[in-house]
C-alpha positions in Angstrom: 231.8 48.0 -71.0 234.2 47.2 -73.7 234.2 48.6 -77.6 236.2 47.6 -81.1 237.6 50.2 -81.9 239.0 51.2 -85.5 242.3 53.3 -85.0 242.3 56.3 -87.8 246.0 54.6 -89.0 246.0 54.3 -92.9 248.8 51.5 -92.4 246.8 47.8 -94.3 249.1 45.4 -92.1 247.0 46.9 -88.4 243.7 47.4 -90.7 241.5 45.9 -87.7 239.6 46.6 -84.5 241.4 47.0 -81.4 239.6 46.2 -77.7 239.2 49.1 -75.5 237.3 49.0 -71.9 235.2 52.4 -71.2 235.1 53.8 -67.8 232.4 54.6 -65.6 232.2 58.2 -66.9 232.0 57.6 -70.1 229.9 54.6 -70.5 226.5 56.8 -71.3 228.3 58.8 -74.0 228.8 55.1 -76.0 227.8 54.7 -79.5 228.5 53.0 -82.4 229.4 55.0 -84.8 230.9 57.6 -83.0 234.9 58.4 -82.5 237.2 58.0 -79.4 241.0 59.1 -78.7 242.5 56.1 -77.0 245.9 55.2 -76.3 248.1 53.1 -79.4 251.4 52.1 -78.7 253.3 55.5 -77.5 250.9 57.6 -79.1 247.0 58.9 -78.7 245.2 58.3 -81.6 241.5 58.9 -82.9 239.1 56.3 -84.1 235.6 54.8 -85.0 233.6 52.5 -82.4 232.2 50.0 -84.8 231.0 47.7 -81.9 230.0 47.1 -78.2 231.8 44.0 -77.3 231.9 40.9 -74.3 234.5 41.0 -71.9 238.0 40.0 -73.7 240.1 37.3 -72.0 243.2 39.8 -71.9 243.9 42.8 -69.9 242.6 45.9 -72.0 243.2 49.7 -72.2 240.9 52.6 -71.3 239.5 55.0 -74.5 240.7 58.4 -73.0 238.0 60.8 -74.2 234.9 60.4 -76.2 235.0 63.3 -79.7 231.7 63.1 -81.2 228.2 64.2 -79.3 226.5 62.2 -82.0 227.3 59.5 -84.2 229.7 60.6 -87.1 228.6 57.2 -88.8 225.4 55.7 -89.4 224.8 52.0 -89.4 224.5 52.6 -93.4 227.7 54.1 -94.1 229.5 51.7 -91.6 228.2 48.9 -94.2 229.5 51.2 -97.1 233.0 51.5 -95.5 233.1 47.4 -95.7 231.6 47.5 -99.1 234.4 49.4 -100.5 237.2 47.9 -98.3 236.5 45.0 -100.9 235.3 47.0 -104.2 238.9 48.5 -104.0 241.0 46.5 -101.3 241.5 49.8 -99.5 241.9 50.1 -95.8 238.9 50.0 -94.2 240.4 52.8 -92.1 240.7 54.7 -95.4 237.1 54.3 -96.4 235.6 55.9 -93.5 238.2 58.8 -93.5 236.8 60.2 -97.1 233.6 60.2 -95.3 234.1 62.8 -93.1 233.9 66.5 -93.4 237.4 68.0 -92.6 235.7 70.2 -90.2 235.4 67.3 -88.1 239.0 65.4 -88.1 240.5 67.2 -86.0 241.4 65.4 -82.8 239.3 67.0 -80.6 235.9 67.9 -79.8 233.7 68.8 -83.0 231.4 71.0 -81.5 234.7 73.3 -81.5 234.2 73.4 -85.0 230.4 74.9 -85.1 230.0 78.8 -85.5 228.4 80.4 -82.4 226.8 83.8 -82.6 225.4 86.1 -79.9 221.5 86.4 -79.4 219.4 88.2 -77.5 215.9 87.8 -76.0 213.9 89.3 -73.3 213.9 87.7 -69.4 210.5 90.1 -68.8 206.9 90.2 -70.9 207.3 93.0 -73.9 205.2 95.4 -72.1 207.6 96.0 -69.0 210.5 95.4 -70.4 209.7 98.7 -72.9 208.1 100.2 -69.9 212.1 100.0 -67.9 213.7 101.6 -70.7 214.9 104.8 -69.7 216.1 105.9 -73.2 215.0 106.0 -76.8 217.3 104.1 -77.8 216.7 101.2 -75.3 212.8 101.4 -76.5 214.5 100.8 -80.3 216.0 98.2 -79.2 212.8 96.5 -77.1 210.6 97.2 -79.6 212.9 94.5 -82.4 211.1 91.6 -79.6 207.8 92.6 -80.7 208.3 90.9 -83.9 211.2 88.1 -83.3 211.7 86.4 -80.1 215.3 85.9 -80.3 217.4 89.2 -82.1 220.9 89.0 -83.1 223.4 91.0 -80.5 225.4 93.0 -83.4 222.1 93.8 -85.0 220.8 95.7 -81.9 224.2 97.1 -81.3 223.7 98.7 -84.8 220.8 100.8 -82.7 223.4 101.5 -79.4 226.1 99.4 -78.0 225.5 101.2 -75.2 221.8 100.4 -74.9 222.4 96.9 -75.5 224.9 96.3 -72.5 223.0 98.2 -69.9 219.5 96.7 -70.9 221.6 93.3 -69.9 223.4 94.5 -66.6 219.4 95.7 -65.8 218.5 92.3 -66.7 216.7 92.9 -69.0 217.4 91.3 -71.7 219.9 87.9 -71.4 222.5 87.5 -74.2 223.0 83.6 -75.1 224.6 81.7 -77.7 223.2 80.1 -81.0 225.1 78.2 -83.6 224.8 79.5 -86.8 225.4 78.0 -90.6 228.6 79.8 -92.0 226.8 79.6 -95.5 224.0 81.6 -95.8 221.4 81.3 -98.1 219.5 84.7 -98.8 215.8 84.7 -98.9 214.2 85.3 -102.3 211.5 84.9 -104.2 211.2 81.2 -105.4 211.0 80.5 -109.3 208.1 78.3 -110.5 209.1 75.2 -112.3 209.0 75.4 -115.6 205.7 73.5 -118.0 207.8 70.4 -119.2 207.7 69.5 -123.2 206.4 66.6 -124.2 209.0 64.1 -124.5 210.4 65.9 -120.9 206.9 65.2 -119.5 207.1 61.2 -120.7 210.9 61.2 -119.2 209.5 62.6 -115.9 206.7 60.2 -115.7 208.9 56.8 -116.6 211.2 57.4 -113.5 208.6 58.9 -111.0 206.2 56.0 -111.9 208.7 53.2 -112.1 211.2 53.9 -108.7 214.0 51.3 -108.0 215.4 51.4 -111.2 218.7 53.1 -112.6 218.3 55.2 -115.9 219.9 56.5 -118.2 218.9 59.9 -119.4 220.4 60.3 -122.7 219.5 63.8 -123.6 221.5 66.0 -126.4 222.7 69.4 -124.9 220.3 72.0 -124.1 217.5 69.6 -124.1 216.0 70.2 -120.5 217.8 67.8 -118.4 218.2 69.8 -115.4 214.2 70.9 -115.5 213.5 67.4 -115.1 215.7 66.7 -112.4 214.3 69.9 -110.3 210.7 68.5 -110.5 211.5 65.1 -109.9 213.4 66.5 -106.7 210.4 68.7 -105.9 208.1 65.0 -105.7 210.8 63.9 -103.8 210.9 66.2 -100.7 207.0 66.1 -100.7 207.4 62.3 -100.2 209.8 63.7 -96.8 212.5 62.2 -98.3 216.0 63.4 -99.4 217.4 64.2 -102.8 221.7 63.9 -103.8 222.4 65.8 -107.2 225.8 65.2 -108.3 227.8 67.1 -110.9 231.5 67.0 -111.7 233.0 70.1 -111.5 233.3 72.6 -108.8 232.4 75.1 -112.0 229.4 73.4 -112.3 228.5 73.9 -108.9 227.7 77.4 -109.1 225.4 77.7 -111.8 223.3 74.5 -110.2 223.5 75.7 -106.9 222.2 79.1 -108.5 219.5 77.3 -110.2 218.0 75.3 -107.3 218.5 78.0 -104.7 216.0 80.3 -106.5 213.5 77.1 -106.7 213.9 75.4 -103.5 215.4 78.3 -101.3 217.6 77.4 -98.3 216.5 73.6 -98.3 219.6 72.8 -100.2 222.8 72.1 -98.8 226.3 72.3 -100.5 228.9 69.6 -100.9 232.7 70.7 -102.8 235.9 70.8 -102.2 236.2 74.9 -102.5 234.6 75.3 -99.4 236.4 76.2 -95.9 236.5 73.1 -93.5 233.6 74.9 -91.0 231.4 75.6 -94.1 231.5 71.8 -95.2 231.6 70.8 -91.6 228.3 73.1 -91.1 226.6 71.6 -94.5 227.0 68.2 -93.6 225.8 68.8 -89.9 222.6 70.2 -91.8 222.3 67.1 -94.0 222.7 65.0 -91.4 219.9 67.0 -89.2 217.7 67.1 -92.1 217.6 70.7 -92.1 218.5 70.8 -95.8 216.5 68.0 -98.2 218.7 68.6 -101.3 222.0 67.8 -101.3 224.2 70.0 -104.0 227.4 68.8 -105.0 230.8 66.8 -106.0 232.3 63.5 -106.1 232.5 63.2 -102.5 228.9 64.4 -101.8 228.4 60.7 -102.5 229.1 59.9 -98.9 226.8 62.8 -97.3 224.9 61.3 -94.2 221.5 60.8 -95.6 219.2 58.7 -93.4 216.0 58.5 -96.1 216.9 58.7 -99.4 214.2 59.3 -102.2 216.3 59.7 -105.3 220.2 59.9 -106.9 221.0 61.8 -109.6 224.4 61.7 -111.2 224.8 64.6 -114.1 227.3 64.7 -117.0 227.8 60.9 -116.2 230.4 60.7 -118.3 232.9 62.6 -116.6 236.1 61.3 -115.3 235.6 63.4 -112.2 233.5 60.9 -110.7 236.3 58.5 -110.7 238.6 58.9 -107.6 242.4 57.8 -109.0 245.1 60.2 -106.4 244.8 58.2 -103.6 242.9 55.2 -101.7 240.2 54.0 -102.1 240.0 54.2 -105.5 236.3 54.3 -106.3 234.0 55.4 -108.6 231.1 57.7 -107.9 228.8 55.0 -110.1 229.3 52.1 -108.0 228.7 54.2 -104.6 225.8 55.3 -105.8 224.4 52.1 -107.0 225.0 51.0 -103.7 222.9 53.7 -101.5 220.4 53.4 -104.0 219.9 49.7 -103.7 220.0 50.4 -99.9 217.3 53.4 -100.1 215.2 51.5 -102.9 215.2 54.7 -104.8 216.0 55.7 -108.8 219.1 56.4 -109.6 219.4 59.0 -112.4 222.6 58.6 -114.9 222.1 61.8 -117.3 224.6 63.1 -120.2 224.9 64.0 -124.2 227.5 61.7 -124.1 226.8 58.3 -122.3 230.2 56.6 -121.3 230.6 53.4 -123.7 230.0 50.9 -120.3 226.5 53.1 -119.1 225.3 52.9 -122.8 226.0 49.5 -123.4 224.3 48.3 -120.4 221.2 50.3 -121.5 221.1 48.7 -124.8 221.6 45.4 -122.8 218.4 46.6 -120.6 220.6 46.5 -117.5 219.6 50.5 -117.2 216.0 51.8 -118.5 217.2 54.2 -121.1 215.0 57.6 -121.8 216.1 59.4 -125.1 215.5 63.3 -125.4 216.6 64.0 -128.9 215.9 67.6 -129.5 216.6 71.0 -127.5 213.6 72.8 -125.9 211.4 74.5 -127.8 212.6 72.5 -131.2 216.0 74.6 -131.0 218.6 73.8 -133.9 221.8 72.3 -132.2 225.3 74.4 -133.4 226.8 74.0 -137.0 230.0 72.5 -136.5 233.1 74.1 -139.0 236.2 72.4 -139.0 239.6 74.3 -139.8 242.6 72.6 -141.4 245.3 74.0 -139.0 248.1 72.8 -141.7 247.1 74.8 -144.5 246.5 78.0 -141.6 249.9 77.4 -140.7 251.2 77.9 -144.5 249.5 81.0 -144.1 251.7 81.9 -141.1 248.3 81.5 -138.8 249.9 79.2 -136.0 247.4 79.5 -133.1 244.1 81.4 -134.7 242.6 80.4 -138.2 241.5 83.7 -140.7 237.6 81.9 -139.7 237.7 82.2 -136.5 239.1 85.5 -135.8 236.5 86.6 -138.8 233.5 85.0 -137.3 235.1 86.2 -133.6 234.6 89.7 -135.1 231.5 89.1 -136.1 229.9 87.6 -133.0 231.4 90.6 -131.3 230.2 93.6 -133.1 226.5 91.3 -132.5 227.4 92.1 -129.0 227.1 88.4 -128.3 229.4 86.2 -126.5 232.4 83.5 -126.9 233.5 80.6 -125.4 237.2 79.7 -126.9 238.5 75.8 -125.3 242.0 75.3 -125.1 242.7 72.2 -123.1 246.2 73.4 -121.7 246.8 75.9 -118.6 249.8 78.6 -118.8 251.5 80.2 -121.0 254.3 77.8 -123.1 254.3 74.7 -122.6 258.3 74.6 -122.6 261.3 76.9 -123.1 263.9 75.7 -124.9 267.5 77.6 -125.8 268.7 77.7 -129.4 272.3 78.5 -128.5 273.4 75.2 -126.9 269.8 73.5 -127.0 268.9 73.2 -123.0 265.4 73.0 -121.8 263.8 73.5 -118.1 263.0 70.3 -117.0 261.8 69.2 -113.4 264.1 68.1 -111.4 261.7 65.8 -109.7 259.5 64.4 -112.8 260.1 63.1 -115.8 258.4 66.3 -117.7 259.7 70.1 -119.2 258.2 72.8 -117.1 255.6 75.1 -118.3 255.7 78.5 -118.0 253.2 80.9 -116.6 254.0 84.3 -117.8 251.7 86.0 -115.0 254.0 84.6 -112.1 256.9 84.4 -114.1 257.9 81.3 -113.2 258.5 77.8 -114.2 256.2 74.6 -112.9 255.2 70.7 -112.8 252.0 70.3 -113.1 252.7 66.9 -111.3 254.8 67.8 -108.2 254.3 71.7 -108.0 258.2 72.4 -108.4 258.9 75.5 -109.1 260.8 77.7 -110.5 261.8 82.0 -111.8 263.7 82.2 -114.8 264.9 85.0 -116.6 265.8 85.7 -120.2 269.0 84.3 -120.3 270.1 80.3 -120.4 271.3 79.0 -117.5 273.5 76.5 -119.2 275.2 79.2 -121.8 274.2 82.4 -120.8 273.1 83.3 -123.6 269.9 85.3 -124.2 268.8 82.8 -126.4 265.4 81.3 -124.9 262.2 80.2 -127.3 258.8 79.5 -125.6 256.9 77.4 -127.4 253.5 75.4 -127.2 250.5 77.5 -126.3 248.5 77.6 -122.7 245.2 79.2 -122.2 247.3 81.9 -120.6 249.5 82.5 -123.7 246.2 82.6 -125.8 244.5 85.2 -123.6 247.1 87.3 -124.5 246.8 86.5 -128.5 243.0 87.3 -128.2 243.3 90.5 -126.0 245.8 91.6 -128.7 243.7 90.7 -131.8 240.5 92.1 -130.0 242.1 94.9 -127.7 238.5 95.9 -126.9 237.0 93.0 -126.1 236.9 92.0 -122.8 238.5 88.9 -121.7 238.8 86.9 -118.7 240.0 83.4 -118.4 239.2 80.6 -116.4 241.6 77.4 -115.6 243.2 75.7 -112.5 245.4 79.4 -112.3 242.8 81.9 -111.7 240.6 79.9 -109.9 242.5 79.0 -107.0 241.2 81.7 -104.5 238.1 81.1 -102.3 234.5 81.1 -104.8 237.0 81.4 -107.7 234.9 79.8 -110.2 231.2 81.4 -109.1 232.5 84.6 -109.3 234.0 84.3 -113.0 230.8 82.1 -114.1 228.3 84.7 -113.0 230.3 87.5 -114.4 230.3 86.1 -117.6 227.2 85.5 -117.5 226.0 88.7 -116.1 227.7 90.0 -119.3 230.8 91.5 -118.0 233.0 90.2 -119.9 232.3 88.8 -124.3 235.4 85.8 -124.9 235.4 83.2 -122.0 238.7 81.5 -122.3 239.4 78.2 -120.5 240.2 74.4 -119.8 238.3 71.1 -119.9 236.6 72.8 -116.5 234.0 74.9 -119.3 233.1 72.3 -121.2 230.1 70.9 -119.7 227.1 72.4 -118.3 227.5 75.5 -117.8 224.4 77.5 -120.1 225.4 81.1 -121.1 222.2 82.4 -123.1 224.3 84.8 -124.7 227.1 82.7 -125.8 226.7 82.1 -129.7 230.5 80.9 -130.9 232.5 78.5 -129.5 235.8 78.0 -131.1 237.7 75.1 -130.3 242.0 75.6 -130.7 244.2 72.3 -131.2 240.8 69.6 -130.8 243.8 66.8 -131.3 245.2 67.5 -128.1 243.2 64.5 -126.6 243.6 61.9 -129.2 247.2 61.8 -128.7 246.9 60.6 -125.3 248.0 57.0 -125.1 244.8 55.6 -124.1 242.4 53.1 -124.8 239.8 55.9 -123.7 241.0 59.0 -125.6 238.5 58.4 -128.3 235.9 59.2 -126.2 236.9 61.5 -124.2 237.7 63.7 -127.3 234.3 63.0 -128.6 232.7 64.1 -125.3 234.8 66.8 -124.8 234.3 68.7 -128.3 230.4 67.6 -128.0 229.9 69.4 -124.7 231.9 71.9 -125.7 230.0 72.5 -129.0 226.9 72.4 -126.5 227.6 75.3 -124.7 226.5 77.1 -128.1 223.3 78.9 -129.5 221.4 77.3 -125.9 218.6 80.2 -126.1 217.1 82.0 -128.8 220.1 82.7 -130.7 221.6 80.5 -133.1 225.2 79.0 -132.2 228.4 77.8 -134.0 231.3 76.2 -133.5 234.5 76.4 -135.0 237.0 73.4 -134.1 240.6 73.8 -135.4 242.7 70.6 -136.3 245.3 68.9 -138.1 243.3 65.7 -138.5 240.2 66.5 -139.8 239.4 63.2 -141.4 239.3 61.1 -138.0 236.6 59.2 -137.6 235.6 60.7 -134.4 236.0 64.2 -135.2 233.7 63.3 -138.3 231.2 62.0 -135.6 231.9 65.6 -133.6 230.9 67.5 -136.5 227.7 65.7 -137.3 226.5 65.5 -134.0 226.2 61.9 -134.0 227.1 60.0 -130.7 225.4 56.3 -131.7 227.5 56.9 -134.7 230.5 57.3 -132.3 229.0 54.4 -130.2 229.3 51.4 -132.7 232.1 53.3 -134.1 234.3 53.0 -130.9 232.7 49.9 -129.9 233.5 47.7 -132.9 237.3 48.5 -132.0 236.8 48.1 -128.7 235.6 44.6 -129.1 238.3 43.9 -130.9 241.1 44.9 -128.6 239.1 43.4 -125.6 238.6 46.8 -123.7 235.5 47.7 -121.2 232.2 47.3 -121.6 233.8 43.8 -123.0 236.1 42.8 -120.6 237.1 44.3 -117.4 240.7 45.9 -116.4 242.5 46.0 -113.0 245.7 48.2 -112.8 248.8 47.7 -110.6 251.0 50.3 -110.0 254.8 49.2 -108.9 256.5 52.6 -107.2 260.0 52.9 -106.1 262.6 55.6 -106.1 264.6 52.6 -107.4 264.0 51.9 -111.0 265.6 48.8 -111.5 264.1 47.7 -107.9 260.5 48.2 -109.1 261.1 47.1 -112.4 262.8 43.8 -110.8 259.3 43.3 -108.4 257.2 44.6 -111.6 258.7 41.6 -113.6 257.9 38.9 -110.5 254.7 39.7 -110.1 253.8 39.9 -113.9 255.5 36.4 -113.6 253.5 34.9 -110.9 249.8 36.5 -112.6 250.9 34.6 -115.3 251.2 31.4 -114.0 248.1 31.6 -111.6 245.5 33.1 -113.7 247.4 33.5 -117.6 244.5 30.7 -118.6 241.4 33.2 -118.4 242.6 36.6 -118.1 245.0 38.8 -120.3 248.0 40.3 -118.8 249.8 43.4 -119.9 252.9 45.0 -118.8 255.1 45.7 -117.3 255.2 49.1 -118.7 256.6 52.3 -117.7 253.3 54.1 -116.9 252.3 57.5 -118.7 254.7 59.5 -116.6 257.4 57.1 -115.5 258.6 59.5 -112.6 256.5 61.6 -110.7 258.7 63.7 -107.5 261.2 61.2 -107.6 259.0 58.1 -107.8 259.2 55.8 -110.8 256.5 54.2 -111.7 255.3 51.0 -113.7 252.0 49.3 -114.5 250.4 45.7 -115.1 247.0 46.2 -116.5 244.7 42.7 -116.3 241.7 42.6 -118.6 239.3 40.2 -117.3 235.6 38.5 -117.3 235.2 37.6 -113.6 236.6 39.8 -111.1 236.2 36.4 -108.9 238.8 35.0 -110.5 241.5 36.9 -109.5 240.6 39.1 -106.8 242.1 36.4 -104.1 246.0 36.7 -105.9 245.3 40.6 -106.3 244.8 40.4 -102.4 247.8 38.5 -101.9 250.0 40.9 -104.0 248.6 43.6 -102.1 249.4 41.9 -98.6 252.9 40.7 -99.5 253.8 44.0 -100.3 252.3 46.0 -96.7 255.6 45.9 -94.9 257.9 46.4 -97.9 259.4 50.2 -97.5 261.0 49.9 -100.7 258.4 49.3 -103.2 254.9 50.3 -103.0 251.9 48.6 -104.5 248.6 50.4 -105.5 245.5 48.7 -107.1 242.8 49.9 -109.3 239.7 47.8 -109.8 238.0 50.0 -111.6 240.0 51.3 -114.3 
């Protein structure tokens, strides 16, 4: 017997199968899908069988040991590796690596990654085994097998240890492993769903009624969106089928996992990146079992091992979450998902308050069936938006907090009702600089000041994680003469906490939630009331509902817009308009208070009167006119070298040869120094194409990308799907 075999090596120029023969022991154990160790050059090294093959002509090596019991990969996601190897012109090794749960890459056997625990159960009938007991506390123990057949060991060694080991040397009982899920679910009551509104109702029976089709839900905060998708996942698993509910944020997870645990119980597994490697290894074993019907999770939940898919849904669609841009492949949640679905014939579920410009333009274009809810449940108001002119606070010598909304602050807490403050910016100052001889920390590595985190009392790049102490005087002159300036959510929990001394605060960015369930355990206290003023990043912005939570305040909204891209528009207008969302959600009335120095933009004017198809043909019109998506496409190559001049020189060539071979029908940009032109030592620059037909040019995007496999010196990476 002989097998292709796909060598785990993320190297483009050996991107190919390799022919192994099996031995005799082995040969039953064979299946596609599944991953070996064999031998590669001087080294043993895992990979995927991806088929059984004739005899080769050539003398072959033997696969040394076989890792999986069962098939890691199913015939479906084998397809899905290829389909992405040419959405992205990855590897096609590095397409099947994101599919696997780290619990299971580990060069060995995987069932060394499963959780055992110790069980007993009786070898006798219940009548003589109690009968043989010669104490009490072996009858205690007995008696637990008149209910359950199988007892856990530590639970009857709650009753006597003692018992418990001689019941076994009599025989009996026998003790035997079982493996067991490292998340738990607890059993509780299960809620009821909820009677659907109306225009809820008419949204429910467009996409149950009408399956293989991809909507757009288009649904202002606080409308009912995640009602909807519950019951359309309840008709789901009574069709036997499967349901994948996507969100974007880790923060988000907690609240949704909350929400569909007390209606579905333990049928839902959990898919995100905060969990150990055994707990996601254990979640998708359950997945792919079928022992859990709804699938709860992140980006990469996308690639969960479902064999009978019934439905997709992809929440706060507008997120850049869902786009995958650190490392290869560099796909987008969207276009994986429209790919399963197509496979499953099942509806695919886009829902947000703020459509991207590309999902809303291809609803008005048909392309997606768009469903509209235009109110909040039970008819309730949406937030009044205030802004504050920041230049004339600052006149008054108010640099970080307007008079409004540490007045209205005061107000919402002697209501004893809730606030949610968004400052888009972790840590304390956002650089230090010395008035005596002018010096300011910079990373060595990057081409950015270091922020300062008070807490840690340090210095650190947000890029490379260089870091740094510092103390109070310059390092250049000695002299005590440091200023921190710029403002971090850390910085601004210690303005609030001063203001407010006995309001209680907590704070919630990519600092305090680092440690294991970080973001669950402040998003339930909050919302458990422990706490009034929720301060925190971009990561509070969407979904989360906080009854409670009647202010929002919003501190420097023009942080986005300064960004130097094509997309900052609308990512400021989604981000103040979820933000504004997480206000007044129940039965109390909510505000918002954003505070700029640009209150006349155009999109901040679209903000404050709640208006997205304002924003639409607003952003659209310019977007036409600067030929950006939904009119044109972009691809993005990335030139990297600890060289400058040598990645400028190759950034300059290839611009050069782009130009001549497809100049005529697609628009070439670049080479620029990208938006941080040296990242640990690495300078990078880019070439952004905007094009009609990604046929055009994807054949001289592959041949940039090969000529540049075996050079050490300068690295190419390619984004189709900027």
């Amino acid at each position: 017997m002989y097998i292709e075999v796909l060598v785990e090596l993320k190297i483009k120029s050996i991107d190919k199968t390799f022919t192994y023969s099996v031995p005799e022991s082995l040969r039953k154990m064979i299946a596609i899908g599944k991953r070996v160790i064999v031998p590669f050059g001087h080294q043993q090294l895992a990979g995927f069988i991806l088929s059984v093959t004739n005899q080769p002509n050539y003398e072959t090596k033997e696969i040394i040991s076989i890792l999986d019991d069962e098939a890691i990969l199913n015939e479906e996601l084998i397809e899905l590796g290829k389909f992405l190897q040419q959405k992205t012109l990855c590897s096609l090794s590095s397409a099947y690596a994101i599919m696997l749960p780290n619990g299971a890459k580990a060069k060995k056997k995987n069932n060394t990654h499963k959780k055992y625990e110790s069980y007993l159960k009786l070898n006798i009938d219940y009548l003589s085994a109690y009968n043989l007991c010669k104490n009490e506390m072996q009858q205690k123990i007995v008696e637990l097998f008149n209910e359950f057949d199988e007892i856990r060991k530590k639970e009857a060694e709650e009753i006597s240890a003692s018992a418990v080991k001689t019941l076994i040397k009599n025989e009996i009982i026998t003790i035997f492993e079982n493996e067991v899920y490292r998340l738990n679910i607890p059993l509780q009551e299960l809620e009821q769903p909820k009677t659907l509104t109306e225009d809820q109702q008419n949204v429910y029976d467009n996409i149950k009624m009408n399956q293989s089709k991809t909507y757009l839900l288009h649904g202002v905060t606080g409308s009912g969106k995640t009602e909807i998708y519950m019951q359309l996942i309840a008709n789901t698993i009574k069709e036997n089928k499967q349901a994948l509910m996507l969100v974007p944020e880790i923060s988000l997870t907690a609240q949704f996992i909350n929400n569909f645990i007390h209606r579905f119980g333990d049928n839902v597994a959990i898919i995100h990146s905060a969990l150990s490697d055994g707990e996601r290894y254990d979640e998708w074993r359950k997945i792919k079992n079928k022992e859990a019907n709804i699938i709860v999770g992140v980006r990469s939940a996308i690639f969960a091992p479902i064999n009978d898919l019934g439905i997709i849904i992809l929440d706060e669609e507008h997120s850049n979450s869902y786009k995958q841009d650190s490392m290869m492949p560099k796909y987008h949640t969207l276009d994986v998902a429209k790919y399963r679905s197509k496979k499953h014939n099942c509806p695919l579920v886009l829902g947000s308050a703020t459509p991207t410009l590309e999902t809303m333009s291809r609803a008005e274009k048909g392309v997606y069936t768009y469903l509209a809810l235009n109110t909040r449940v039970n008819q309730r108001p949406l937030p009044t938006i205030k802004f504050i002119d920041m230049q004339s606070e600052m006149k008054k010598g108010n640099q970080f907090l307007s008079e409004t909304l540490i007045n209205k602050m005061s107000e919402t807490l002697n209501r004893n009702e809730q606030i949610m403050i968004l400052l888009n910016r972790r840590g304390h100052s956002t650089f230090i600089n010395c008035s005596s001889c002018g010096f300011t920390y910079k990373c060595p590595n990057c081409d950015i000041t270091l922020t300062y985190h008070q807490n840690k009392k340090n210095l650190q790049c947000h890029y490379c994680g260089y870091t740094r102490f510092t103390s109070n005087k310059c390092p250049n002159c000695l002299e005590e003469a440091l200023n921190f300036f710029g403002l971090g959510t850390e910085k601004l929990e210690s303005l609030i906490q001063e203001k407010f001394p006995n309001a209680r605060v907590i704070r919630m960015d990519a600092d305090t939630t680092q440690r294991k369930n970080g973001h669950e355990k402040i998003v339930n206290s909050f919302l458990n009331h422990e706490y009034d003023i929720l301060i925190g990043t971009q990561m509070i912005s969407k979904g989360l509902d906080f009854p409670k939570v009647t202010l929002v305040g919003v501190i420097n909204a023009d942080t986005s817009l300064n960004i130097p891209n094509f997309r900052s528009g609308e990512e400021t207008f989604s981000l103040l308009q979820q933000t504004s969302g997480r206000a007044g959600r129940d039965s109390l009335s909510g505000e918002v208070i954003i505070q700029t120095f640009n209150e006349d933009n155009a999109i901040l004017q679209c903000v404050k009167e709640n208006d997205y198809l304002k924003f639409y043909h607003y952003e659209m019109n310019i977007r036409k006119k600067l030929k950006y998506p939904p009119f044109y496409f972009l691809a993005n190559i990335k030139i990297k070298s600890k060289d400058y001049d040598l990645a400028l020189q190759e950034a300059t060539n290839i611009k050069g040869n782009l130009v001549n071979q497809i100049g005529n029908y697609s628009i070439i940009l670049g080479p620029t120094t990208s938006s941080m032109m040296k990242i640990n030592n690495v300078y990078c620059l880019e070439i952004t194409i905007k094009y009609k037909e990604l046929s055009k040019i994807i054949a001289i995007l592959k041949n940039i990308d090969e000529h540049y496999i075996l050079e050490k010196k300068v690295r190419i990476e390619l984004d189709l799907n900027c």
